[in-house]
C-alpha positions as CSV (number, residue, x, y, z in Angstrom):
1,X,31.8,-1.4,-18.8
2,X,34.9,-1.7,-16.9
3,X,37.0,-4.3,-16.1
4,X,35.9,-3.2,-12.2
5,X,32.0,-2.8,-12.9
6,X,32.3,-6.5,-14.1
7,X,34.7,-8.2,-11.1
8,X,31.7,-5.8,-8.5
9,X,28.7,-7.5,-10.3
10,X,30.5,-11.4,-10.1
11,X,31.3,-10.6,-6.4
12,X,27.6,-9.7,-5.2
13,X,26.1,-12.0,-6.9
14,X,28.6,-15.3,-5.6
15,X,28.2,-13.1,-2.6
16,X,24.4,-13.4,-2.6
17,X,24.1,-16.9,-4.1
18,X,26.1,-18.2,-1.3
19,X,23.8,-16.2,1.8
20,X,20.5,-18.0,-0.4
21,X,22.0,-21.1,0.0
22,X,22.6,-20.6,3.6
23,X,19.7,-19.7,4.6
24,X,17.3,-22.0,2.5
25,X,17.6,-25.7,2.2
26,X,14.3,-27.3,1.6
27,X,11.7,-24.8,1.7
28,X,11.6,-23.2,-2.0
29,X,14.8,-25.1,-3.7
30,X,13.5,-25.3,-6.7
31,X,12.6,-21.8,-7.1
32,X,16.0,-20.8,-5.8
33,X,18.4,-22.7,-8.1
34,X,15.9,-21.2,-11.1
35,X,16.7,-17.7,-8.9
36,X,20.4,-18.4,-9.2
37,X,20.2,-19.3,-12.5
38,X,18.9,-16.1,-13.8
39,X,21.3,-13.9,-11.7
40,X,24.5,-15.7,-13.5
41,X,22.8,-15.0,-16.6
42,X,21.9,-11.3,-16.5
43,X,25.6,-11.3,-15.2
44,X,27.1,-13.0,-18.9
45,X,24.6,-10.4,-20.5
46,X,25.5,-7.4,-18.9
47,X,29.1,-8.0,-19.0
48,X,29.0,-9.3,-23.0
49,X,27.1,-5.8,-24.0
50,X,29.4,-3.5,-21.5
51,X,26.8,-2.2,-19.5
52,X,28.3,0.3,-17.1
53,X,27.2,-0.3,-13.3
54,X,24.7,2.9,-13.4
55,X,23.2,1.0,-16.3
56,X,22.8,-2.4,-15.4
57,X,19.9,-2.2,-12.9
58,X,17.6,0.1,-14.7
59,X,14.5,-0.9,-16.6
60,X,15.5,-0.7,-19.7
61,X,18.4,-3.4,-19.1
62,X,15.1,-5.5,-17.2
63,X,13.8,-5.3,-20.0
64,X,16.5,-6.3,-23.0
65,X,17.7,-9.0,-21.0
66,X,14.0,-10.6,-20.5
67,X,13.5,-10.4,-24.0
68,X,16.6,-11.4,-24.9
69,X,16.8,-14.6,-22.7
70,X,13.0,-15.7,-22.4
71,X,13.1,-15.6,-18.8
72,X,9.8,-14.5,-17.0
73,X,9.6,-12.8,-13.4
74,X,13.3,-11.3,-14.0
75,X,12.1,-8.2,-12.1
76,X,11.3,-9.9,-8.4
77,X,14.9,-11.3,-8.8
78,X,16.4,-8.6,-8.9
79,X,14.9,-6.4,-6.3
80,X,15.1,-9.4,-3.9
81,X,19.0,-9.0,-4.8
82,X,18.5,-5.4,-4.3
83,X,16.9,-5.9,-0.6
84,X,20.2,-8.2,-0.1
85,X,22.6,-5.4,-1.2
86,X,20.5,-2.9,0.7
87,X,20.8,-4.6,3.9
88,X,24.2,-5.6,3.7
89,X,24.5,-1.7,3.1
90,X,26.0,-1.9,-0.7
91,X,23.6,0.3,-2.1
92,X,22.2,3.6,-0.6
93,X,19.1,2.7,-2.5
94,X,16.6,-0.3,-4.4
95,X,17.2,-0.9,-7.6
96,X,14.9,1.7,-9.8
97,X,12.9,-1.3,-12.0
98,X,9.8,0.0,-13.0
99,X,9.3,1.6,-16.5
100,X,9.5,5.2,-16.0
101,X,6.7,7.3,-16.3
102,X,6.0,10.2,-19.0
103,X,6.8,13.6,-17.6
104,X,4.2,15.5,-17.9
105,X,4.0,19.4,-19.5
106,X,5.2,21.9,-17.4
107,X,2.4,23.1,-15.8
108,X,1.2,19.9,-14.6
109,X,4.5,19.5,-13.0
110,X,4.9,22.5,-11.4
111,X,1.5,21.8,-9.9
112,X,3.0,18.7,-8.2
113,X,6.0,20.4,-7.4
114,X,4.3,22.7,-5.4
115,X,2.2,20.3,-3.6
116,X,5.3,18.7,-2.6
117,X,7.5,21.5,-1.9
118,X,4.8,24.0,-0.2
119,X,2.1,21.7,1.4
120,X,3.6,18.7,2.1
121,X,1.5,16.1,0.6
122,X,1.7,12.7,1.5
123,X,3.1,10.4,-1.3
124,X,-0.3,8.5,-1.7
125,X,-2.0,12.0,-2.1
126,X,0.9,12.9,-4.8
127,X,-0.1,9.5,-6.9
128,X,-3.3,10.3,-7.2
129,X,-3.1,13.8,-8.2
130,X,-0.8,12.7,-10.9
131,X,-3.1,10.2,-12.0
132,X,-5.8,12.9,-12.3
133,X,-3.6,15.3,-13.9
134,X,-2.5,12.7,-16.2
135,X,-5.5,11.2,-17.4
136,X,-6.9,15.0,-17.7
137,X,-4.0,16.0,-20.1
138,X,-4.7,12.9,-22.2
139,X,-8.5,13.9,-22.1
140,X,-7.7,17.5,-23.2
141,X,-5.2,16.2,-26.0
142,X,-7.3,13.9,-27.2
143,X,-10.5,16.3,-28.1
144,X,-8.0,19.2,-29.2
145,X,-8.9,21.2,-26.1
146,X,-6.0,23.8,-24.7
147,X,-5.5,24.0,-21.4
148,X,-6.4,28.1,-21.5
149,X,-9.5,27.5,-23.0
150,X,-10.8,24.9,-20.2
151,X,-14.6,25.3,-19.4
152,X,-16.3,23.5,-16.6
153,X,-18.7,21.4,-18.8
154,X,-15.4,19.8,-19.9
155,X,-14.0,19.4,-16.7
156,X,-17.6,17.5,-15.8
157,X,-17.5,15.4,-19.2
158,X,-13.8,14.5,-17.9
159,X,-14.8,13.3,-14.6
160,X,-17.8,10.9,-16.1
161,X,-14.9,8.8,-17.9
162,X,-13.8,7.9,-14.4
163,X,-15.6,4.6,-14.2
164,X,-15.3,4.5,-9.7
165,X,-17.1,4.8,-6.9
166,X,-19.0,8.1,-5.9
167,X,-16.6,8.4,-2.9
168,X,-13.4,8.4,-5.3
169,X,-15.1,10.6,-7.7
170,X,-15.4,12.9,-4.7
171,X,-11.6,12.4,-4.6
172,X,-10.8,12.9,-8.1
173,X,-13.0,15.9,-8.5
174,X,-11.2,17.3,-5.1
175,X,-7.8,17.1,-6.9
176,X,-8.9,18.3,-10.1
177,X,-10.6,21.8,-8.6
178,X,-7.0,22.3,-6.6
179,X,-5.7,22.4,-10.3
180,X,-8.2,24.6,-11.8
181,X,-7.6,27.3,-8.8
182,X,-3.6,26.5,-9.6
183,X,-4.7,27.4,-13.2
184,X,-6.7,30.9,-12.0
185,X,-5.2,32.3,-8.9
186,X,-1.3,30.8,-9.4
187,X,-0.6,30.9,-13.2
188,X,-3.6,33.1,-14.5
189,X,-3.9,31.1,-17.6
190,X,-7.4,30.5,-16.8
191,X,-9.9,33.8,-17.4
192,X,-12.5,32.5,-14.6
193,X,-11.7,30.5,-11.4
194,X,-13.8,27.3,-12.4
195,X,-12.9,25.3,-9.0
196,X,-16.5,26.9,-7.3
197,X,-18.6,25.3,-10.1
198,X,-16.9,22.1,-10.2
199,X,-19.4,20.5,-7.7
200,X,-21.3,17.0,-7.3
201,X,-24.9,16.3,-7.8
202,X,-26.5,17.1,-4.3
203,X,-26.7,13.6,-1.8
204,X,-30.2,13.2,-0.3
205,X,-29.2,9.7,1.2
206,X,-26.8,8.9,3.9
207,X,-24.1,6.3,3.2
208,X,-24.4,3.0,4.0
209,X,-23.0,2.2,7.4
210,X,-20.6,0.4,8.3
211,X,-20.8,-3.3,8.8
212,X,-19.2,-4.8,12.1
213,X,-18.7,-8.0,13.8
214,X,-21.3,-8.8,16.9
215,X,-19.1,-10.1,20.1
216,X,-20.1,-13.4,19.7
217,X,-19.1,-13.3,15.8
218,X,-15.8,-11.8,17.2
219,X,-15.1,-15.0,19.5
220,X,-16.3,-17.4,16.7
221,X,-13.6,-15.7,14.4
222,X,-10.8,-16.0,16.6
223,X,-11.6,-19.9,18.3
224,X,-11.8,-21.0,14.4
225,X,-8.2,-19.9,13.6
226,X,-5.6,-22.2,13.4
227,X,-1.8,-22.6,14.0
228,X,-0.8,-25.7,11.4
229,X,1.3,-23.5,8.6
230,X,3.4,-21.0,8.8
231,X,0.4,-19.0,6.5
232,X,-1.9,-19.8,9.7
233,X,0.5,-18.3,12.0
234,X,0.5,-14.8,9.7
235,X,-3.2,-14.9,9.1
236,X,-3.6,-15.2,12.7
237,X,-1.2,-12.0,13.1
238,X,-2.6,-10.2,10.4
239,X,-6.2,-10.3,12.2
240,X,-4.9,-9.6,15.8
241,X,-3.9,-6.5,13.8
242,X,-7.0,-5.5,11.8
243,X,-8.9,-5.9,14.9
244,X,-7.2,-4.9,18.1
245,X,-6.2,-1.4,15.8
246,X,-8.4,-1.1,13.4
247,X,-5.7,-1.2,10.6
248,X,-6.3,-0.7,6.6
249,X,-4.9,-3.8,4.8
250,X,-2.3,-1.3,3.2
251,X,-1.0,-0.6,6.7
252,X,-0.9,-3.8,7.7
253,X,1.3,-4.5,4.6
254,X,4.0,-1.7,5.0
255,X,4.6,-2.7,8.9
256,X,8.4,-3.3,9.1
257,X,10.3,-5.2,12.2
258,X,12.1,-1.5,13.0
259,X,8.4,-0.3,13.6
260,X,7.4,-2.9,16.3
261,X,8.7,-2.4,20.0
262,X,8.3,-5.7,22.0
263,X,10.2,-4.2,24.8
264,X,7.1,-1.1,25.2
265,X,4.5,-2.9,23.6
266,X,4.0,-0.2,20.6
267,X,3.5,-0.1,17.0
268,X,4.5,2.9,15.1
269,X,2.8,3.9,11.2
270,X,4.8,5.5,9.1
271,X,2.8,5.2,6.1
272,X,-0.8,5.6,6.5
273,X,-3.2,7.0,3.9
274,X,-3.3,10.5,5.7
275,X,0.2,10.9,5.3
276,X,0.9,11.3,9.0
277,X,2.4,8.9,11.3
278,X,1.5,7.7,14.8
279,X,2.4,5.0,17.5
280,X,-0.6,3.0,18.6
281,X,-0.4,0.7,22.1
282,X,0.0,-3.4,21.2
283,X,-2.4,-5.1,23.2
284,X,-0.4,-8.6,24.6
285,X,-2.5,-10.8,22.5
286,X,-1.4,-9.1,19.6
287,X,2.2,-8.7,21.1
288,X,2.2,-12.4,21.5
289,X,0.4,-13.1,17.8
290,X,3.2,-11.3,16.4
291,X,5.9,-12.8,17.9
292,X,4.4,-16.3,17.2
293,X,4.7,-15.6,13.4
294,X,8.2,-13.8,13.8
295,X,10.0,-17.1,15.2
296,X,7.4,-19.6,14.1
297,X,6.6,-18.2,10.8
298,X,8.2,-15.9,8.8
299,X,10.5,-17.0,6.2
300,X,14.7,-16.2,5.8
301,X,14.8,-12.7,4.4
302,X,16.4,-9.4,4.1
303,X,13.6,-7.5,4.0
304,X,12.5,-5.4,6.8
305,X,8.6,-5.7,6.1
306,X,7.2,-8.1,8.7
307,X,4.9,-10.0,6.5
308,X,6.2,-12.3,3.6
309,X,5.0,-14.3,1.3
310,X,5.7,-17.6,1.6
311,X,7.1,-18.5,-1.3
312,X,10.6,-18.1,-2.6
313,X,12.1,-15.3,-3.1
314,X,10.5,-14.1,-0.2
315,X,8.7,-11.0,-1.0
316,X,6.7,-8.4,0.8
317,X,2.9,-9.2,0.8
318,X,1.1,-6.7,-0.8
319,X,-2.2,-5.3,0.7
320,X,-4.6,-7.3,-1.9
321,X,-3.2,-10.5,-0.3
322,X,-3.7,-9.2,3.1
323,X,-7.4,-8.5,2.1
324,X,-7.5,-11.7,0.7
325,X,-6.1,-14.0,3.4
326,X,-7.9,-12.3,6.2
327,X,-11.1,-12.7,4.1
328,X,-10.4,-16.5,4.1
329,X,-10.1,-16.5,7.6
330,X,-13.5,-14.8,7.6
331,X,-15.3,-16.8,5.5
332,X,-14.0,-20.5,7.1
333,X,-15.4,-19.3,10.2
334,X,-18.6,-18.8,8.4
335,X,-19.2,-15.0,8.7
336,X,-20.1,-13.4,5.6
337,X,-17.9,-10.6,5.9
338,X,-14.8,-8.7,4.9
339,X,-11.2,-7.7,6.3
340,X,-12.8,-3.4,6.8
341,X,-15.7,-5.4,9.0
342,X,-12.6,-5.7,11.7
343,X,-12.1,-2.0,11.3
344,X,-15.3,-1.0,11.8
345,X,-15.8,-2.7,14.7
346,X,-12.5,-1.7,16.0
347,X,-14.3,1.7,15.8
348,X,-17.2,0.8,17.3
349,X,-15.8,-0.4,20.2
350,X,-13.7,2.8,20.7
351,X,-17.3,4.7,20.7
352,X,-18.7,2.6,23.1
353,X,-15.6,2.5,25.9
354,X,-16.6,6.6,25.7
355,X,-13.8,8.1,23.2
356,X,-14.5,11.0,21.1
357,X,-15.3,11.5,17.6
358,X,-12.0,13.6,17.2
359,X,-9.9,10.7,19.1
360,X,-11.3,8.3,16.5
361,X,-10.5,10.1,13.7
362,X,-6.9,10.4,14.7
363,X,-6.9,6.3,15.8
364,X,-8.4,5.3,12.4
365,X,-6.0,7.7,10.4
366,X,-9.4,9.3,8.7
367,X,-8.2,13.0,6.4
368,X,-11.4,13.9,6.8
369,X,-14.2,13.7,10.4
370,X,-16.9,13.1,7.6
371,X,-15.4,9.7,7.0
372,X,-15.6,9.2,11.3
373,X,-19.0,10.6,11.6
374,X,-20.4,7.4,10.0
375,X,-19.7,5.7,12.9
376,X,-22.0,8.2,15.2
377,X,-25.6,7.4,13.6
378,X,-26.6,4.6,15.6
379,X,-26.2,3.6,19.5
380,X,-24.7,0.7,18.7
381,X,-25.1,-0.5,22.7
382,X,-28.5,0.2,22.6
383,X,-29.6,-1.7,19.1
384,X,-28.0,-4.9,20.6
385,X,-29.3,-5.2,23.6
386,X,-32.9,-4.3,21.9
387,X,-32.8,-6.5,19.2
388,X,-30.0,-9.6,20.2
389,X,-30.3,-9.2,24.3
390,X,-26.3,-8.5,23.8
391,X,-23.8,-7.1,26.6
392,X,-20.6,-5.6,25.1
């Protein structure tokens, strides 16, 4: 380490200690002055064992200093002082903290490389194939098969280890018969093009439908919501969202302030399971819902996402707490349902005001029509006013 690498460190974090402190005085104290206390720590550490500034924030430092000092939850310190130095534009990037992953062999690489490089594929698509690919190599490697000598009843035996729903086994046994025509057509080290025979057992039964929320369900929801706590006011957000759009829980967790325009009432994804991007209207109720937990609710921080948690160090919520809160929501109304319940019905309603199954598909964010068309097997409008004498 240098003598500058040192004075930089002690600069950003006084420099950061003193913006925490400005900004939060009772809400999370505690939590802070254990958030400080950790910083000026790794700080003596890094300093005392030279580590160079392209060294300090990497996961291997993470991980020597938590051992070294006992402390626990190291990592969301840090990236909260990364968000900081982002913002404050320090740092081009966040601090890389997560243990690296194993590159795989060559092939397997190439494969991804190409996907990138050639077609484009979304990041979530370019997780999952490497989790397929990955788990497949291990697979292989453990029962001594080479990769040459692949035969579709291993390929089969493979997939059964996958302990998932039938709809991501279709998913996983999608990426895995790109690979196997990769093998064949691309790199010829398979002698037979195995991707044809790499097929499901036949379905004889539809799917189940999907389960929506009856109008008066809807106003029952939405008069049992309340406006006490700042978590009220993001709960209440968060379901504006899921229902007025029909958002995933994922997308509602990677929404960012730059993505919301008050001014023209739009929201635009970036990051939706597709791997396309498009700008949806806001209706005003949700306009105003957001807003609400913008001044009223949301906590001090430099991140950009719009929902925090609410404890300190302000992080982003993740999309298992979006699915949990607006479950909660759910359930004190006393509606035995779930957070995709609001995205069905979101869908629903789209049928019934006369839009297409194509304009549905590209609303819900659906890769495939086969995931929209689940939506076309009932009249909804008719059912209800059969069975519950309902208007919609």
């Amino acid at each position: 380490m240098t003598h500058k690498d040192g004075s930089l460190l002690m600069e950003i974090v006084l420099d950061y200690t003193g913006w925490l402190k400005s900004v939060e005085t009772k809400r999370g104290a505690l939590a802070q002055i254990r958030h400080i206390r950790i910083l000026r720590d790794f700080s003596v550490y890094v300093i005392h064992q030279g580590i160079s500034w392209n060294e300090m924030f990497t996961f291997k430092t993470l991980e020597t200093f938590q051992k070294d000092s006992g402390y626990k939850g190291v990592a969301n310190v840090l990236t909260a002082l990364s968000d900081y130095l982002v913002s404050r534009g320090r740092i081009d990037h966040p601090f890389q903290l997560s243990k690296p992953k194993p590159p795989l062999p060559d092939v397997y690489e190439a494969y991804l490389l190409y996907h990138t490089e050639s077609l484009g594929s979304s990041p979530g698509l370019l997780k999952r194939i490497r989790r397929v690919l990955s788990q497949l190599h291990e697979y292989l490697e453990k029962n001594g098969i080479p990769l040459s000598k692949l035969k579709i009843e291993h390929c089969d035996a493979f997939l059964a280890t996958f302990k998932v729903s039938d709809y991501s086994r279709r998913l996983y046994r999608s990426c895995l018969r790109g690979f196997l025509k990769y093998l064949y057509h691309g790199k010829g080290i398979l002698k037979r093009d195995l991707a044809p025979l790499l097929v499901g057992p036949p379905q004889f039964a539809q799917r189940r439908l999907p389960k929506f929320l009856r109008p008066s369900q809807v106003k029952k929801l939405f008069a049992s919501l309340k406006f006490s706590t700042p978590t009220q006011i993001r709960t209440y957000a968060m379901v504006h969202l899921a229902y007025s759009l029909g958002l995933r829980p994922a997308e509602i967790s990677k929404i960012t302030l730059d993505d919301i325009s008050f001014q023209q009432g739009e929201l635009t994804l970036r990051e939706r399971k597709a791997g396309d991007f498009i700008t949806l209207p806001l209706p005003e109720n949700t306009i105003k819902a957001i807003a609400l937990y913008v001044s009223k609710g949301r906590p001090p921080s430099t991140s950009r996402r719009l929902f925090l948690v609410h404890q300190f160090p302000y992080r982003p919520l993740g999309p298992h707490l979006v699915l949990l809160h607006i479950g909660e929501a759910m359930k004190h109304a006393g509606l035995p349902s779930s957070a995709y319940w609001l995205r069905h019905t979101y869908a629903q309603n789209l049928l019934l005001t006369g839009r297409s199954i194509f304009e549905v598909k590209e609303m819900l964010g659906h890769q495939d029509i086969q995931c929209t068309q689940r939506y076309l097997h009932i009249d909804v409008k008719l059912m209800r006013s059969a069975l519950f004498h309902e208007e919609l």
